[in-house]
C-alpha positions in Angstrom: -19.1 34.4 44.6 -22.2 33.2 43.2 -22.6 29.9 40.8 -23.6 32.4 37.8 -20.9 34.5 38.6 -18.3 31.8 38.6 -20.0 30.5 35.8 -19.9 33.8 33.7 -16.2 34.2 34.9 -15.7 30.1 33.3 -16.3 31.3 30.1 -15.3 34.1 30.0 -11.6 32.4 31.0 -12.3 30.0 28.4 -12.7 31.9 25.2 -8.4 31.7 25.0 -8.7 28.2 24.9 -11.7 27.9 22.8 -9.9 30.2 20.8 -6.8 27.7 20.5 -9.2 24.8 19.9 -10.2 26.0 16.9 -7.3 26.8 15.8 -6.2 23.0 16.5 -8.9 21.6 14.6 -8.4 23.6 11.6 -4.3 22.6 11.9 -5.5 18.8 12.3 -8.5 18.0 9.5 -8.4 14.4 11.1 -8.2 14.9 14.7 -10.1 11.7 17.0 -12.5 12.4 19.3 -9.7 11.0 22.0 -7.5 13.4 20.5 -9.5 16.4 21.0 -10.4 14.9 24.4 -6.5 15.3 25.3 -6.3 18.3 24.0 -9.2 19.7 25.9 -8.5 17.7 29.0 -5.2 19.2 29.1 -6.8 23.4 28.9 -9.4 22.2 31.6 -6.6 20.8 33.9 -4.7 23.6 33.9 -7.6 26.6 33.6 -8.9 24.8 36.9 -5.0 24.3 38.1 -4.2 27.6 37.9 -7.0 29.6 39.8 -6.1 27.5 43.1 -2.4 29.0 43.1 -3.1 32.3 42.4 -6.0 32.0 45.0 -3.3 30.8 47.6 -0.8 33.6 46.5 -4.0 36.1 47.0 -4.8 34.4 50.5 -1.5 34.9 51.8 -1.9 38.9 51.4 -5.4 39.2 51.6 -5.2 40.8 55.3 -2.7 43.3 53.8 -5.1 44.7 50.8 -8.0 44.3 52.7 -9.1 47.7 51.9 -8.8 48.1 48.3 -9.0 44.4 47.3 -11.9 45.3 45.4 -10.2 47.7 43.3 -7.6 44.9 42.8 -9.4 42.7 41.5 -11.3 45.3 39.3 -7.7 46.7 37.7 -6.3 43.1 37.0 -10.3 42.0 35.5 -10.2 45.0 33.4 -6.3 44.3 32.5 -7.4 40.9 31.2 -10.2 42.2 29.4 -8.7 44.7 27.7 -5.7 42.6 26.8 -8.0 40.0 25.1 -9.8 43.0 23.5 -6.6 44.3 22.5 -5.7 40.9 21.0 -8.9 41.1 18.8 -7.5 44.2 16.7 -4.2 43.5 16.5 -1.8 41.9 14.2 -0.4 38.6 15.4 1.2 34.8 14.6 -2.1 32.7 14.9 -0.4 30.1 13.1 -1.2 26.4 15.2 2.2 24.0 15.1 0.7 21.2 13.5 1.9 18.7 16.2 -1.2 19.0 18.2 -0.6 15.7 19.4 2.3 16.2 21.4 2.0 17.0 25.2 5.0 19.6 25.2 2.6 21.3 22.9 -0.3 20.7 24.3 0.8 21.5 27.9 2.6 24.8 26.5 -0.8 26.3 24.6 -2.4 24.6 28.0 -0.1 26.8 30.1 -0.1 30.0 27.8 -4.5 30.1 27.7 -4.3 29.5 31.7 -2.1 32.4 32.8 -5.6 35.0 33.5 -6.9 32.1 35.5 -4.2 32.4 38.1 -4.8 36.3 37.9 -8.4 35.9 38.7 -7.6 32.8 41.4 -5.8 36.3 42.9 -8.6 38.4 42.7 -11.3 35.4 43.9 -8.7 35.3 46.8 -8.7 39.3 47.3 -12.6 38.7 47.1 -12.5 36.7 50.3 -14.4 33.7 48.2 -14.0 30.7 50.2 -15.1 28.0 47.8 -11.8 28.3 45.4 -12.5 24.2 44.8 -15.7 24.2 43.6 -14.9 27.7 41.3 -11.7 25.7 39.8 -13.8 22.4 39.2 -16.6 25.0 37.2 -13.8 26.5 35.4 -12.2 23.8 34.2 -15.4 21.9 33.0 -16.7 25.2 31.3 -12.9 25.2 29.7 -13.2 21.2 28.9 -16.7 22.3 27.1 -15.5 25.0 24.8 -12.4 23.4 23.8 -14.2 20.3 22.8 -16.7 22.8 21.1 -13.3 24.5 19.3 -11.9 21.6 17.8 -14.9 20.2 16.3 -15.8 23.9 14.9 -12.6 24.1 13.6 -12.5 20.2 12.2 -16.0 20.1 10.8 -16.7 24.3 9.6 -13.1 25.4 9.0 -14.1 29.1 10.2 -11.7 30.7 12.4 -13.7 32.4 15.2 -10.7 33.0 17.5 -10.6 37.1 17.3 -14.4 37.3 17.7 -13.9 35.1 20.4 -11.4 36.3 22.6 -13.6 39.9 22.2 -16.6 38.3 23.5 -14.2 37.1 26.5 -12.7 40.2 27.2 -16.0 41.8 27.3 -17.1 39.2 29.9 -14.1 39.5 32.2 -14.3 43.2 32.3 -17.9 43.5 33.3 -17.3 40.9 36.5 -14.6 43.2 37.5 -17.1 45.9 37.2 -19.7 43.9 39.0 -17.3 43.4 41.9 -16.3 47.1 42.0 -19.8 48.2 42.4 -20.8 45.2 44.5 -18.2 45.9 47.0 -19.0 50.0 46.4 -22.4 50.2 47.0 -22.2 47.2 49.8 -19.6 49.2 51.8 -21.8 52.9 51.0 
């Protein structure tokens, strides 16, 4: 894949997390600037974590899906979007425990806004991309970025954003799913 199309795909995986961040920093009026470092060190970590295993569970049955890995990746992209669509419109707990400080918290909201990234580490795999490394390292600085960008929204404005947010997201991830559907359509036409 392309640097813009990893890119788009790195924030379009971080809009959970950005999400979340905002949500931390309306929970926590006071939170530091090391604080909110943590935090968003911890969401970058594992959103850059998380692509590499799925990418080495995808490479281990690439040979096997060969022929429809396109439409692979394309179902679980447009599962991802639509969930975070989904997400957007309905009713849910949005409520942030307000120990942000801890790291069983922060590693469990870490873990919970990383779980796509695995799914798309999959579908990068299934995508014969080579350069997993360099797609988790612009992943997780894209994710360190927004989640930064969430907490101090969320300290400083007190607006919630988080279901326009994960729209936005959804949106994004669905269209690279298209864009590898009808790259790998009209390539192999």
């Amino acid at each position: 894949m392309d640097f813009l199309t990893v890119f788009i795909l790195a924030v379009g995986l971080s809009m959970d997390s950005f999400a979340v961040s905002v949500g931390c920093g309306l929970a926590e009026q006071k939170v530091t600037f090391w604080h909110a470092a943590k935090i968003s060190f911890s969401f970058a970590f594992f959103q850059g974590l998380f692509p590499v295993f799925g990418w080495f569970m995808g490479a281990e049955i690439r040979d096997y899906v060969a022929k429809m890995d396109h439409w692979i990746a394309f179902t679980l992209l447009l599962f991802l979007g639509g969930k975070m669509i989904l997400q957007r419109y309905m009713a849910r707990d949005t409520e942030i425990n307000s120990d942000i400080y801890s790291w069983k918290h922060i590693v469990t909201l870490s873990i919970a806004t990383s779980i796509d990234a695995l799914v798309v580490g999959f579908s990068y795999a299934l995508a014969s991309a080579s350069n997993i490394l360099g797609g988790a390292f612009v992943i997780g600085a894209v994710t360190f970025f927004f989640a930064m960008l969430g907490i101090k929204i969320g300290k400083d404005v007190g607006i919630s954003f988080g279901p326009k947010v994960e729209l936005t997201g959804g949106i994004i991830l669905i269209c690279i799913g298209l864009r590898i559907l009808l790259q790998h359509t009209i390539m192999a036409g």
